[in-house]
C-alpha positions in Angstrom: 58.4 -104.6 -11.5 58.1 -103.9 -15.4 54.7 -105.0 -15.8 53.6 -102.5 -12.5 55.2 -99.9 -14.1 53.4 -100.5 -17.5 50.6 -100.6 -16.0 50.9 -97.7 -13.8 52.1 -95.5 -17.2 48.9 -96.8 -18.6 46.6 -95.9 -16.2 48.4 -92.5 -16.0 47.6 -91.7 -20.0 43.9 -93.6 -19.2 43.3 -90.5 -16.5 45.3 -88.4 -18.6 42.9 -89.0 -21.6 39.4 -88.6 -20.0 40.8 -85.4 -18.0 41.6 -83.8 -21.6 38.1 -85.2 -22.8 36.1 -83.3 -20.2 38.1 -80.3 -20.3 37.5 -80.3 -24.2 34.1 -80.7 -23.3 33.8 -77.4 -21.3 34.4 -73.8 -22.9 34.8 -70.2 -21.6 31.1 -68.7 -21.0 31.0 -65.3 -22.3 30.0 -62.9 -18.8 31.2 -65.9 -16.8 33.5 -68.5 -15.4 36.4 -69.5 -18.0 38.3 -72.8 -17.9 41.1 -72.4 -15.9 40.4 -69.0 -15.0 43.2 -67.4 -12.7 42.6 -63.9 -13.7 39.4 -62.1 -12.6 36.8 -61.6 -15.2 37.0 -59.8 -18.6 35.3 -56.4 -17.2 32.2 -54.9 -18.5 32.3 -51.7 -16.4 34.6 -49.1 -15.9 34.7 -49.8 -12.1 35.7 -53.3 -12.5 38.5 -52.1 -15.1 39.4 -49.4 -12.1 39.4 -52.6 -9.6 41.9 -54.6 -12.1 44.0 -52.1 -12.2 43.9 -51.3 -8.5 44.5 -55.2 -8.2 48.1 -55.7 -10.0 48.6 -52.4 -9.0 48.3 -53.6 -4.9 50.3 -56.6 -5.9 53.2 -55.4 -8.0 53.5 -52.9 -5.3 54.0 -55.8 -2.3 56.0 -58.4 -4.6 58.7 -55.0 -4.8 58.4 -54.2 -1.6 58.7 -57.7 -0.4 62.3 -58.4 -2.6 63.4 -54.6 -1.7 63.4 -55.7 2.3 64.3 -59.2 1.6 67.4 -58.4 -0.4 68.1 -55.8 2.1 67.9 -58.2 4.6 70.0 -61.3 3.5 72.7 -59.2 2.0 73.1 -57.5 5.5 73.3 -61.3 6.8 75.8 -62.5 4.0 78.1 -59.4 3.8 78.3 -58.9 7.8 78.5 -62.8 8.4 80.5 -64.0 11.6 82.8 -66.3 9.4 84.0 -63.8 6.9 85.4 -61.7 10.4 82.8 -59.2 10.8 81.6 -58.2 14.7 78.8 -57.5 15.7 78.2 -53.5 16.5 77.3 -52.0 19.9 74.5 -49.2 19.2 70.9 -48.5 20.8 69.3 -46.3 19.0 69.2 -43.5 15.9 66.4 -41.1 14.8 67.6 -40.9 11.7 66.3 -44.9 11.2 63.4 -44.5 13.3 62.6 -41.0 11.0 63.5 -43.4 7.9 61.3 -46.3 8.5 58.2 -44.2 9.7 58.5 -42.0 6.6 59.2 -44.7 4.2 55.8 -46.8 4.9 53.9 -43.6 5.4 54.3 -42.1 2.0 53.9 -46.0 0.7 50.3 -46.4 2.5 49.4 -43.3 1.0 50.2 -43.8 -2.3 48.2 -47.3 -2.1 45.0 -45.4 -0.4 44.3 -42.8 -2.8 43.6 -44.7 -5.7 42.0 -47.3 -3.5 39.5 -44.8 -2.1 39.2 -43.4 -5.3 37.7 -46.7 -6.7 35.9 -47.1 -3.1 34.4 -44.1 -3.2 33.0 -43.9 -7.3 31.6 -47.6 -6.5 29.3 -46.4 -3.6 28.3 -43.6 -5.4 24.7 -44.4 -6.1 23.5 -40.9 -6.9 21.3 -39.9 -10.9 20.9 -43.9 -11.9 19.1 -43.6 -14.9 17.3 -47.3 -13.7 16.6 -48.4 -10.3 16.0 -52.1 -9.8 15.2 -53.6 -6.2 16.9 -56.7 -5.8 15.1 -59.2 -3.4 16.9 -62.5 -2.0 14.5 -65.1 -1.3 15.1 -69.0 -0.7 16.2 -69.9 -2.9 15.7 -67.3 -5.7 15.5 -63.5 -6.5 12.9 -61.0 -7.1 12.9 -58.2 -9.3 11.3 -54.9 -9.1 11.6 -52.4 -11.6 11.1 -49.2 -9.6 12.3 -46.1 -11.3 13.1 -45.3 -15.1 12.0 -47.5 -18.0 10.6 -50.1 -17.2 8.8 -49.0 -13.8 6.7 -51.2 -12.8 7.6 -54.6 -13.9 8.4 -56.9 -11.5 9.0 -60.9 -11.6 11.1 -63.8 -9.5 14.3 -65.6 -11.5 14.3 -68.7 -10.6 17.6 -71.5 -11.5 16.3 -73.0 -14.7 14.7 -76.5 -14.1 16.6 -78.7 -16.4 19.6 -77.3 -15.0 18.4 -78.4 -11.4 17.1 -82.2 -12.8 20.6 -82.2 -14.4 22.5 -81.3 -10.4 20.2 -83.7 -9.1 21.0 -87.1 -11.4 24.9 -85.9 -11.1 25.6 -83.7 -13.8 26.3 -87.3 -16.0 27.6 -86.8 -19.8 28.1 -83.2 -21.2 26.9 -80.2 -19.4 26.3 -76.7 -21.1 28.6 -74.0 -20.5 26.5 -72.1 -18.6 25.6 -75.3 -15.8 23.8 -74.1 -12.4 23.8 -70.6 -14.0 20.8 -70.5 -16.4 17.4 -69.0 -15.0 14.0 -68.9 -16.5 14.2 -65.0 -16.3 16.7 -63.3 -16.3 17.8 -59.5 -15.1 17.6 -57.2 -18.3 18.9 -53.6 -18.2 19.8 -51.3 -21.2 23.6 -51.2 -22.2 25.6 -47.8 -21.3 22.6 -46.8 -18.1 23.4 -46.3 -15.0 21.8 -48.7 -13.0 20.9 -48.4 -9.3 20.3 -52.2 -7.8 18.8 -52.1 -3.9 19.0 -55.3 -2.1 17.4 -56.6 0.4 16.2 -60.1 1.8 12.9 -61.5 2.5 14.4 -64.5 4.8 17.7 -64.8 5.7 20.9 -63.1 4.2 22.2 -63.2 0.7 24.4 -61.1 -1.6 23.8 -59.9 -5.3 26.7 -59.5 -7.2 28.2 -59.9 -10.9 32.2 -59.9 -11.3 32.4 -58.8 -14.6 30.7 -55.6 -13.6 32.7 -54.9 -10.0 29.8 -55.3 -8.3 28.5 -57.2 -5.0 26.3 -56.2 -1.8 24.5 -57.9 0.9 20.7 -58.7 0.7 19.8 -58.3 4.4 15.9 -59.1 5.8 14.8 -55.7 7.2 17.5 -53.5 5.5 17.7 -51.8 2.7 21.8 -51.4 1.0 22.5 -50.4 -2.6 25.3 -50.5 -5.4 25.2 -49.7 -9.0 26.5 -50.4 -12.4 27.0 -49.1 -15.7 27.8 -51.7 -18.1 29.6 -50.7 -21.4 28.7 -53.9 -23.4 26.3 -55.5 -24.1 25.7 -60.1 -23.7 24.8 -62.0 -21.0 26.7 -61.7 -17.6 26.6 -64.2 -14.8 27.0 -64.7 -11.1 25.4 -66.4 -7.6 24.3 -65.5 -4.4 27.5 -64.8 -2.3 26.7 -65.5 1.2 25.8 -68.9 2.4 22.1 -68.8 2.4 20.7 -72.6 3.1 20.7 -75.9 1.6 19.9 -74.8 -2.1 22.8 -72.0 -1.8 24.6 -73.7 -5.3 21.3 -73.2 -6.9 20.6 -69.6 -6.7 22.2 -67.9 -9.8 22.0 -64.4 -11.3 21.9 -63.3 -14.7 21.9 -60.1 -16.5 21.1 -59.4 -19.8 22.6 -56.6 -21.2 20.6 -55.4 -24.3 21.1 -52.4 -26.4 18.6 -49.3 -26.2 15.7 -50.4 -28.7 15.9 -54.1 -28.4 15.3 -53.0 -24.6 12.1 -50.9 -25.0 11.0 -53.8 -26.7 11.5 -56.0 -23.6 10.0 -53.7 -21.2 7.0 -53.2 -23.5 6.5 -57.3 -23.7 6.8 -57.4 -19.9 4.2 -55.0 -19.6 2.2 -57.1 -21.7 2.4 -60.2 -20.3 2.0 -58.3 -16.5 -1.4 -57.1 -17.8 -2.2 -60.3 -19.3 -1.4 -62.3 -15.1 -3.7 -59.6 -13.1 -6.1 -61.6 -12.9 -9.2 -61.0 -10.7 -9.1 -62.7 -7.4 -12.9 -62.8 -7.7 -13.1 -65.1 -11.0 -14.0 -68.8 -11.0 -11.7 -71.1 -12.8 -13.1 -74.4 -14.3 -10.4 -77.0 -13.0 -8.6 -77.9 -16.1 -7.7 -74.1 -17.0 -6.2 -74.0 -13.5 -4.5 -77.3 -13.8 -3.1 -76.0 -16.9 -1.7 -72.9 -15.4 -0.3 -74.5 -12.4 1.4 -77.2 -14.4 3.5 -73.8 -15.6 3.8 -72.6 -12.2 4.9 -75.4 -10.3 7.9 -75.7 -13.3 9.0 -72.8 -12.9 8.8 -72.6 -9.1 8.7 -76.1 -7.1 10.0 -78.6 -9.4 13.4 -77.8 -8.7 12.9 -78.9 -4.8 9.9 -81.2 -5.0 10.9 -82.7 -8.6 8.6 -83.1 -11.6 7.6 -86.7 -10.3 6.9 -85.0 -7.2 8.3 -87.0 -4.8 10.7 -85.2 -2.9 14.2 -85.3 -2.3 15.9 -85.0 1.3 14.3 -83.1 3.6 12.2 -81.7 0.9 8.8 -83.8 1.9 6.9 -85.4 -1.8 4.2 -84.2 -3.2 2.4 -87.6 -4.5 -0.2 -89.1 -1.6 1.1 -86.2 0.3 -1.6 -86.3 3.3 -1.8 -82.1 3.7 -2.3 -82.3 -0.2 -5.0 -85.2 -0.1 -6.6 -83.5 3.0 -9.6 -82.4 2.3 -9.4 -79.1 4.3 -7.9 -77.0 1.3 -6.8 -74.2 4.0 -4.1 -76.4 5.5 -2.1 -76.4 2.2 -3.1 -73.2 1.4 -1.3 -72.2 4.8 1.9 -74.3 4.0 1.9 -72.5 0.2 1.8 -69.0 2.0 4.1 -69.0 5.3 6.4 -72.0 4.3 7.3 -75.0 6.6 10.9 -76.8 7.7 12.6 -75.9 5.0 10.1 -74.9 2.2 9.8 -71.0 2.3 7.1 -69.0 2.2 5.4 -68.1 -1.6 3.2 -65.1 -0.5 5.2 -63.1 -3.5 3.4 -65.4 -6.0 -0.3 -63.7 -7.0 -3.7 -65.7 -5.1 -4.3 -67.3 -9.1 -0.9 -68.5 -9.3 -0.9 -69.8 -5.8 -4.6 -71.5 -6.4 -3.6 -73.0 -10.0 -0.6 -75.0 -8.5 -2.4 -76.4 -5.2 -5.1 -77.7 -7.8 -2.6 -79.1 -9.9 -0.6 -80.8 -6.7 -4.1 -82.0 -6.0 -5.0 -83.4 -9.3 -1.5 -84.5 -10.8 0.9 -88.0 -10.1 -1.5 -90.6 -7.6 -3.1 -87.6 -6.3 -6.8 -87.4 -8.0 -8.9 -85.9 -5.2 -11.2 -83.5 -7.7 -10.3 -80.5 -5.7 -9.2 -77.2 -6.8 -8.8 -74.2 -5.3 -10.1 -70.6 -6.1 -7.8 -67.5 -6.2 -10.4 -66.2 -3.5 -9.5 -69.0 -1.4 -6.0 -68.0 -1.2 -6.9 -64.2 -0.8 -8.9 -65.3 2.2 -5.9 -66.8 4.1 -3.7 -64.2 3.4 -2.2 -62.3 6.7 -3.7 -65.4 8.5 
């Protein structure tokens, strides 16, 4: 019996050793998840400091009502107890009670609404953003459109970083970064102390946008359009997923805003401009195969790897992509087709431009087992569009 419990003590401290190991290895991320987080998050908003408020406030309020009525309750039972002599009285009924405990709970509901609608009612308030940014849930990523203020015009898809997604798919083994299954390769920026506008919408099915540290979530709904809004007070990097359950690659859809301060923000939006003016390409010119192969390398990183892996070949459900026959077909249209209006569970990519879409079917075509010598023109693609 000793030696079972010796060894039961030493497998104890063995578990308790490599617990405290990987809890060492983790941190607190800044805008995001802490270890052992049982608070909400640090607020970056003056709504979300008006909902952490409203929060203990709601719950003081109960935990005193709940001991008010409770002692109420079992000092009626103890002091009016059988044993002790006590008989029960013979009464029906008494408007002064019944006036008591409708009053009582009245004034109590009340003073729990107003500030609640308060907070309600500022967070919905959409009205003079100073940014307006339309939110777009795809599967399984997000679009961004920069539609009013500085910055109008910009637009680009954040996508969950592809390391990140290798990392998920070999089971997170060793140490993972603070920020795991939360990086993308571009994120949301917005200027610190603006009042940003977000609309939402869906292009498939439903998700939901939202960041806790700013107070802030809403529903992305295919063929509606809903809105919210945030101001946030500091600047960093702030974190949070989709919120409804939107498909297999749900986990794998993260959001993240960076917050940057006035000037270091013009500078963005004026390098986003650049690079947007350097990708609008003309659907009429004729790329020599390796330039495309080139580009689509880039493309199909940021975009399919995290489904269809680097060594294409699948995963699941997802089908592979080396000696694929649709890719080694030699009727270019039927990948083309596949690339634009999705099938089983790969959505459609008509949001990606006719070169980006052309430059990654060549590079499918070209890369792994598949050499055909194909590639596909950006006029190709324009050609099946709407088909």
């Amino acid at each position: 019996m000793k030696s079972i419990s010796n060894k039961l003590a030493s497998l104890l401290l063995l578990a308790g050793a490599f617990n405290g190991a990987a809890w060492s290895a983790t941190n607190d991320l800044p805008g995001g998840p802490g270890v052992r987080q049982l608070n909400l998050h640090a607020a970056a908003t003056r709504i979300a400091v008006e909902q952490a408020w409203l929060h203990w406030f709601m719950l003081i309020a109960c935990i005193v009502i709940f001991i008010l009525v409770f002692s109420v309750m079992f000092y009626s039972m103890w002091k009016h107890r059988k044993s002790v002599g006590h008989k029960p009285a013979n009464f029906h009924e008494s408007v002064t009670v019944e006036v008591i405990w409708t009053i009582i709970p009245f004034i109590i509901v009340i003073l729990m609404a107003l500030p609640a609608t308060k907070v309600l009612v500022a967070s919905k308030d959409t009205s003079n953003a100073d940014l307006t940014i339309k939110a777009t849930g795809y599967q399984w990523k997000w679009g961004y459109d920069y539609l009013n203020g500085e910055g109008q015009g910009v637009s680009f898809l954040s996508t969950i970083d592809s390391t990140h997604r290798e990392m998920s798919n070999d089971g997170a083994k060793g140490d993972v970064p603070d920020n795991y299954l939360l990086k993308v390769d571009n994120p949301l920026v917005v200027p610190v102390n603006k009042k940003v506008r977000i609309i939402t919408t869906a292009n498939d099915v439903i998700h939901a946008w939202g960041i806790p540290a700013f107070g802030v979530k809403q529903d992305a709904i295919p063929g509606f359009v809903r809105d919210t809004w945030f101001r946030s007070e500091k600047t960093g990097d702030f974190y949070g997923q989709c919120y409804e359950l939107c498909g297999k690659e749900h986990a794998y859809m993260p959001i993240h805003v960076k917050v940057l301060s006035q000037q270091d923000y013009t500078a963005w939006v004026g390098d986003q401009q650049k690079k947007m003016a350097a990708k609008m390409d003309d659907p009429a010119k004729v790329w020599e195969l390796p330039a495309l192969i080139a580009r689509g390398e880039k493309v199909y990183a940021a975009n399919c790897a995290a489904c269809h892996q680097a060594s294409g070949k699948g995963a699941g459900p997802i089908l592979p992509l080396d000696a694929s026959p649709v890719v080694l077909d030699a009727d270019k249209t039927k990948q083309i087709h596949v690339v634009l209006n999705g099938r089983g569970a790969m959505p459609p990519w008509k949001q990606l431009s006719d070169t980006d879409i052309a430059s990654v079917i060549s590079y499918t075509k070209n890369n792994w087992s598949n050499k055909t010598g194909q590639l596909v023109q950006p006029a190709e693609v324009l050609a099946q569009r709407g088909k």
